[in-house]
C-alpha positions in Angstrom: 10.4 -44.8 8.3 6.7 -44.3 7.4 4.8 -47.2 5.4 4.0 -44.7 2.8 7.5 -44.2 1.7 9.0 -45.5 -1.4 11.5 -45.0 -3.9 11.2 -44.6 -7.9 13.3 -43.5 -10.4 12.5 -39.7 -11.3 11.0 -38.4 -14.4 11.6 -35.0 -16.2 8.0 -33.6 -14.7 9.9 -34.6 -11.2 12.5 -31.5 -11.9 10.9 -28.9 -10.3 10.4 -30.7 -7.3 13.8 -31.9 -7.4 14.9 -28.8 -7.1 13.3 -27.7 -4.3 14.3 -30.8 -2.3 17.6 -29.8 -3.1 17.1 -26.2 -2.0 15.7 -27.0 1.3 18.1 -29.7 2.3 21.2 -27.4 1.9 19.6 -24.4 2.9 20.9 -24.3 6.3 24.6 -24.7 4.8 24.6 -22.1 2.1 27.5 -20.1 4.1 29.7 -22.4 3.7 29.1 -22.6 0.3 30.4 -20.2 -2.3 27.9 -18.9 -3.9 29.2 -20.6 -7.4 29.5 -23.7 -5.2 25.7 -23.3 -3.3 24.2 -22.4 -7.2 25.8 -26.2 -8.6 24.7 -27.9 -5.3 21.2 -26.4 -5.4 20.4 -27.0 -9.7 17.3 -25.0 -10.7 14.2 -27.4 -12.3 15.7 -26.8 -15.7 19.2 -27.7 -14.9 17.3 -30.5 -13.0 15.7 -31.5 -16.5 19.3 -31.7 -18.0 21.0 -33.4 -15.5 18.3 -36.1 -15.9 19.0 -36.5 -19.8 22.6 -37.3 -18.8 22.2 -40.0 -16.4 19.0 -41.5 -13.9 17.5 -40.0 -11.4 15.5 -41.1 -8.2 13.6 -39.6 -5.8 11.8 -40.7 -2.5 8.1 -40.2 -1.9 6.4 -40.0 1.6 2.5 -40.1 1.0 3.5 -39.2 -2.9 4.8 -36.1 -1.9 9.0 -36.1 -3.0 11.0 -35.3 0.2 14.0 -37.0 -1.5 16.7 -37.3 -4.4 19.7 -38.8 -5.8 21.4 -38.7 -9.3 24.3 -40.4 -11.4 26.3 -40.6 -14.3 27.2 -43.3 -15.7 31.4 -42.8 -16.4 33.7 -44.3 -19.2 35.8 -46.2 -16.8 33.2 -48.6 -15.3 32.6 -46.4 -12.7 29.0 -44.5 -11.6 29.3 -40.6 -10.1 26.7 -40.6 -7.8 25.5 -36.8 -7.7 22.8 -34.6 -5.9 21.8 -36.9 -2.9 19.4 -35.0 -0.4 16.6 -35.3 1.7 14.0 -32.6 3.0 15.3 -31.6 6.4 12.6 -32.4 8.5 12.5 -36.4 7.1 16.3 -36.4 7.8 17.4 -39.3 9.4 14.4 -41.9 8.7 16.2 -44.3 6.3 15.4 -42.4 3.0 18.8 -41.3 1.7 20.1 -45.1 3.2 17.4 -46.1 0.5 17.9 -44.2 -2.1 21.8 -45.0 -2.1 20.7 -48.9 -2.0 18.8 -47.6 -5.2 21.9 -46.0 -6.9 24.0 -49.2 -5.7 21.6 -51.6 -7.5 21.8 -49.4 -10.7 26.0 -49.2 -11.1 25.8 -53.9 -10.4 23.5 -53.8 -13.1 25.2 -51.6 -15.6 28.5 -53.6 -14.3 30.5 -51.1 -12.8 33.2 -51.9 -10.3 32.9 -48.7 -8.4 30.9 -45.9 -7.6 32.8 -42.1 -6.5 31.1 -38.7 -5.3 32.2 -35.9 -3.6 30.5 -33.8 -0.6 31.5 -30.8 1.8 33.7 -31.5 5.3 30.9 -30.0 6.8 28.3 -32.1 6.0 29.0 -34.4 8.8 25.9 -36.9 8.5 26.3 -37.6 4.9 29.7 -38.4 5.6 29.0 -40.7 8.3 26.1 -42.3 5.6 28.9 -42.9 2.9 31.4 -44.8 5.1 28.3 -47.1 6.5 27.6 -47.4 3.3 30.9 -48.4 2.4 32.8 -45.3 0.6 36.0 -44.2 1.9 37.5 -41.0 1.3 40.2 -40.8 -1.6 41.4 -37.4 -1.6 39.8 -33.7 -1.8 38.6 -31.1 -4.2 36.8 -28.2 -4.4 33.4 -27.0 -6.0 34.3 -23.1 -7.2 35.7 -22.8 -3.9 33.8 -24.7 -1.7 36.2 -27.6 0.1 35.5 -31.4 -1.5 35.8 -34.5 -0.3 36.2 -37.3 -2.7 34.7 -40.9 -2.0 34.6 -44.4 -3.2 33.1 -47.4 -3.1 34.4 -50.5 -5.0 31.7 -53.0 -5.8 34.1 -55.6 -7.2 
């Protein structure tokens, strides 16, 4: 990882950027997507904006630049959903979603929840390998408007 890199929590002028992030990382996967499921993975910057009114947002920086993004939402059962993790292709692999994760994790112990859940695509095999080092196991499946879920959790009590 580059000694320029950091994490902070995002702000609403961050949305646009978000986005992009977001569009770029699962780019190279939209046909396995629906097309309903690719449009919820891949939020525009307003829906970016909104999403950020309903729970915190963070995003990497390498040499200020954002190449990186998670979300969550805080849940009525002591639990955090942890949403829109991605990092720019070519930074994959260099710590920064590991780091952001450590990010979200730090937010659900403060704001005392005893687990934190998400949900990703079979075929996003790195992510998936991320989540269990990280912890999370998988709990079951979904779908996202057609596009196969997995469900995963981590308890943090």
């Amino acid at each position: 990882m580059q000694s320029s890199t950091r994490i902070r929590r995002a702000r609403p002028a961050d949305a646009a950027a978000i986005a992009e992030v977001l569009k770029q990382a699962f780019a190279e996967f939209e046909a396995w997507y629906t097309p309903q499921g690719f449009a919820a993975t891949t939020p525009d910057g307003h829906q970016i904006a909104r999403r950020l009114e309903e729970g915190p947002g963070w995003v990497a920086l390498c040499d200020e630049q954002i190449v990186g993004t998670a979300s969550a939402i805080l849940d009525s059962d002591q639990g955090l959903y942890v949403r829109g993790v991605a990092v720019t292709p070519s930074l994959r692999g260099k710590g920064m979603a590991r780091l952001l994760m450590n990010e979200v994790e730090s937010f659900a112990k403060q704001n005392a929840c005893s687990r934190m859940f998400l949900t990703t695509t079979p075929f996003l095999d790195s992510a998936i390998r991320l989540y269990e080092r990280l912890g999370f196991i998988r709990d079951g499946a979904d779908d996202l408007f057609g596009t196969p879920l997995i469900r995963m959790e981590k308890r943090l009590t």
